[in-house]
C-alpha positions in Angstrom: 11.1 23.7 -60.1 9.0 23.8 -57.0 8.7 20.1 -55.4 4.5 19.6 -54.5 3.3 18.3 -51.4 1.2 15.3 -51.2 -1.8 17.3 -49.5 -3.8 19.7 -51.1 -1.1 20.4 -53.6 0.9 23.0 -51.6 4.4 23.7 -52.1 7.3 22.1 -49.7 8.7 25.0 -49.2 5.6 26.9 -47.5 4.3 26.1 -43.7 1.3 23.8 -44.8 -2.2 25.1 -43.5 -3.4 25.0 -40.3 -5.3 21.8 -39.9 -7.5 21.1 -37.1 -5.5 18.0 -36.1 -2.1 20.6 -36.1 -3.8 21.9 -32.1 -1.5 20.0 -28.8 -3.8 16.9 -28.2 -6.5 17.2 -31.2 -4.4 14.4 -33.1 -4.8 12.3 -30.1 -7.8 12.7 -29.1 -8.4 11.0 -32.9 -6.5 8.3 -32.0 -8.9 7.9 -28.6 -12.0 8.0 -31.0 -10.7 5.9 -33.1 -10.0 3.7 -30.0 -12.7 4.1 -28.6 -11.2 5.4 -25.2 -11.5 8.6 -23.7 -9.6 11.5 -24.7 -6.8 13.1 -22.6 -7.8 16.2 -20.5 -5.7 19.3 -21.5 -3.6 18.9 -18.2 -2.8 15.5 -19.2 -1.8 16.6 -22.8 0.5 19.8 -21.2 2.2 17.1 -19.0 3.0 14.6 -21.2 4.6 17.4 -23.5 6.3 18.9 -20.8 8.1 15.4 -20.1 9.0 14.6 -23.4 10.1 18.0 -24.5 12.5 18.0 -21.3 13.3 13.7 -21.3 13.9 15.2 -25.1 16.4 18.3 -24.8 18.4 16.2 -21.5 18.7 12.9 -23.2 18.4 10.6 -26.6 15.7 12.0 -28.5 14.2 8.6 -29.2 13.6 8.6 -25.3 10.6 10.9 -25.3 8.2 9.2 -26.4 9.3 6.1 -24.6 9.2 7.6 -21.3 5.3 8.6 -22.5 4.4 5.2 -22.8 6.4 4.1 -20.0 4.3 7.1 -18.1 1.1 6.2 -19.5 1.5 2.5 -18.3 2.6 3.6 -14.7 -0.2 6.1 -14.3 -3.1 3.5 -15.5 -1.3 1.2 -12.9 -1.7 3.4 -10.6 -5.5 4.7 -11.5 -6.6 1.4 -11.4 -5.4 1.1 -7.7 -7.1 4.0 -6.8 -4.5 7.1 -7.0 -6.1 9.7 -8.9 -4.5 10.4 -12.2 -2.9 13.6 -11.2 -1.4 12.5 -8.2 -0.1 9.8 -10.4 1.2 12.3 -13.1 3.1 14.3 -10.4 4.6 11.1 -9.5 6.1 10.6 -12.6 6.9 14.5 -13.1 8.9 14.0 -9.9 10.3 11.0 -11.3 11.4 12.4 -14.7 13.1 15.7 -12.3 14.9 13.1 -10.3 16.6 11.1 -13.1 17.2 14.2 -15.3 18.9 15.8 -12.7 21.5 12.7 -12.0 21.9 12.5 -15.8 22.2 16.2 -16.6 25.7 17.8 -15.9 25.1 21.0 -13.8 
């Protein structure tokens, strides 16, 4: 007996169909509408998953998306005294490098 899916009655056992939302950043740039803040720019969205796929793979898994929010709140800190947002996303790349590398053996 095949188990059903709750969407669109598709089996479990098959990939489900591409959905629009399934894209790197469309999900949250819903969440932004539905916010009513901006959406992240695609270099923002490629950053953030960098960080949490590498916090991901060196640490707890349950520290990725931590360290996102933990990012997010530094680099608004940081906007809002001026530093553009790149700068301030580099800083935190540099950051992420740093402490991975004193917690990764190698």
């Amino acid at each position: 007996m095949c188990r059903r899916s709750l969407r669109d009655n598709e089996p479990m056992d098959q990939p489900p169909a591409h959905r629009d939302s399934d894209r790197p950043g469309a999900w949250s740039a819903q969440l932004a509408a539905e916010l009513a803040s901006a959406p992240l720019p695609r270099s923002t969205v490629g950053a953030l998953l960098s960080m949490a796929r590498d916090v991901a793979h060196a640490t707890e898994r349950i520290n990725a998306p931590l360290s996102t929010y933990v990012a997010g709140r530094y680099v608004e800190a940081r906007v809002a005294s001026g530093c553009d947002e790149a700068v301030a996303l580099d800083e935190v790349a540099a950051a992420v490098r740093r402490l991975l590398s004193e917690t990764t053996p190698g």
